[in-house]
N, C-alpha and C positions, 0 to 999 in steps of 0.2 A: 508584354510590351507590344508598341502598334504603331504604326508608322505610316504616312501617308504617300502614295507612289503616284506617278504618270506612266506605269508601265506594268506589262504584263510577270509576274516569277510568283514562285511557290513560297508564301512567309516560312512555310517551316527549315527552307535549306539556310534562313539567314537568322533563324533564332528569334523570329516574332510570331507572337499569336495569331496574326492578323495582319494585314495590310487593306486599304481603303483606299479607292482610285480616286483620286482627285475628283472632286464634285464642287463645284462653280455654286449649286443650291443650295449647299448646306456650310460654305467656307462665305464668307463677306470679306473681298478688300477693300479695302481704306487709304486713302491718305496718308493722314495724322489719325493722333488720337482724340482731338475735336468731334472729329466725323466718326468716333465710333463710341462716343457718348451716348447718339443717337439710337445708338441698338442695346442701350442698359440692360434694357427689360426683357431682353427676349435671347432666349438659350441657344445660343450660335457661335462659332468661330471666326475670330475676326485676324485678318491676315495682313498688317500693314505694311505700309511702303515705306515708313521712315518712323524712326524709333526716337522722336525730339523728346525733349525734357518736358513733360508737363505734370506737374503731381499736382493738381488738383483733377483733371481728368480720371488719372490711374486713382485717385481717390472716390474718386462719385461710381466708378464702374464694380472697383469692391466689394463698395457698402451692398448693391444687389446682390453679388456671388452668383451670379446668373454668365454672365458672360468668360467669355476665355478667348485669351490670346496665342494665335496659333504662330510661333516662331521658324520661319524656313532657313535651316541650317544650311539647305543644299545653296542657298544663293549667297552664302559667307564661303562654302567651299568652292564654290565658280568663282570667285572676286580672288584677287592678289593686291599686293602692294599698299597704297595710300588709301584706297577708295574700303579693302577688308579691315585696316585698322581703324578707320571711318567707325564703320557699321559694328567694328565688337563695340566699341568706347560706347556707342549711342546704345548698343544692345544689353551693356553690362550694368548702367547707368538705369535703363528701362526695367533689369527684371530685379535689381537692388529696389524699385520704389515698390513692383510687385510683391516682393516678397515681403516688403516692409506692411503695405497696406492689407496685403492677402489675395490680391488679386489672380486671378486662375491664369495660367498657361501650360503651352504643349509643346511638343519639337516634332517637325517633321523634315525627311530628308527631302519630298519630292523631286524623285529619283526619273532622270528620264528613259533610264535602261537599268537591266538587269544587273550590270557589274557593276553601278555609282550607288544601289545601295547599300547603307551603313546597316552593321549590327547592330544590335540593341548597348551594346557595350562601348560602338563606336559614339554610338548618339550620345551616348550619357560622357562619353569623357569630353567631348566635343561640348556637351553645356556646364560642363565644369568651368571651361573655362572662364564662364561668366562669373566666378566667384561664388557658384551653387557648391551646397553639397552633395555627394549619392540618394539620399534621401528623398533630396528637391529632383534631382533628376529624374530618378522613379518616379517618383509619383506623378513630374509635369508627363512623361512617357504614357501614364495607365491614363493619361486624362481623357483621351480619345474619343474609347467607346460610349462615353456619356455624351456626349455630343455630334455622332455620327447616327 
């Protein structure tokens, strides 16, 4: 498993193979999902702002199988209240059209200290939520290092 940080720790005391420091070159944010049509073609992680309903976008980004959408879990575990049920509904809604069409994604915690990162175990129960199975979890986990 792999997991992407803003902070310095040892992946092996937290049970990932690897950890990858935030990089700004090799992550794109976005928006919406409009504006990351724009990057079909070309093998990057895209990290959006807002997870709105479009299934014709999630549909055209598919059909390449080139792109992947990088989901930051740590910004659902900072939020409470109105604004975190907001973001699961838009984010559960988002990876049901993924997984429909085949569209690639990943989890990361971008952890801003040593003690806020999740284990590999934490992460995957944490995208369960989204009405994935272990399966989908693992695999969205391993998807990293092809893209980093």
């Amino acid at each position: 498993m792999f997991d992407i940080i803003r902070c310095d720790a040892n992946p092996s005391e937290f049970g990932f193979e690897k950890f990858f420091k935030y990089d700004t070159s090799k992550i794109i944010e976005v928006e919406n999902l409009q504006a990351a049509v724009q990057f079909k073609n070309k093998k990057s992680l895209i990290l959006l702002k807002d997870y709105a309903f479009d299934e014709g976008a999630i549909k055209v980004i598919a059909e390449k199988k080139k792109l992947c959408f990088l989901i930051d879990l740590g910004r659902l575990i900072r939020s409470s209240g109105i604004s975190r049920a907001i973001a699961m509904s838009k984010l559960r809604t988002f990876l049901k059209l993924c997984v429909k069409y085949g569209a690639f994604y990943s989890f990361a915690s971008f952890a801003n200290s040593p003690s806020k990162i999740r284990t590999p175990s934490e992460l995957s129960h944490i995208a369960m939520l989204f009405d994935l199975n272990p399966g989908q979890t693992e695999f969205a986990l391993k998807m990293l290092p092809h893209y980093m």
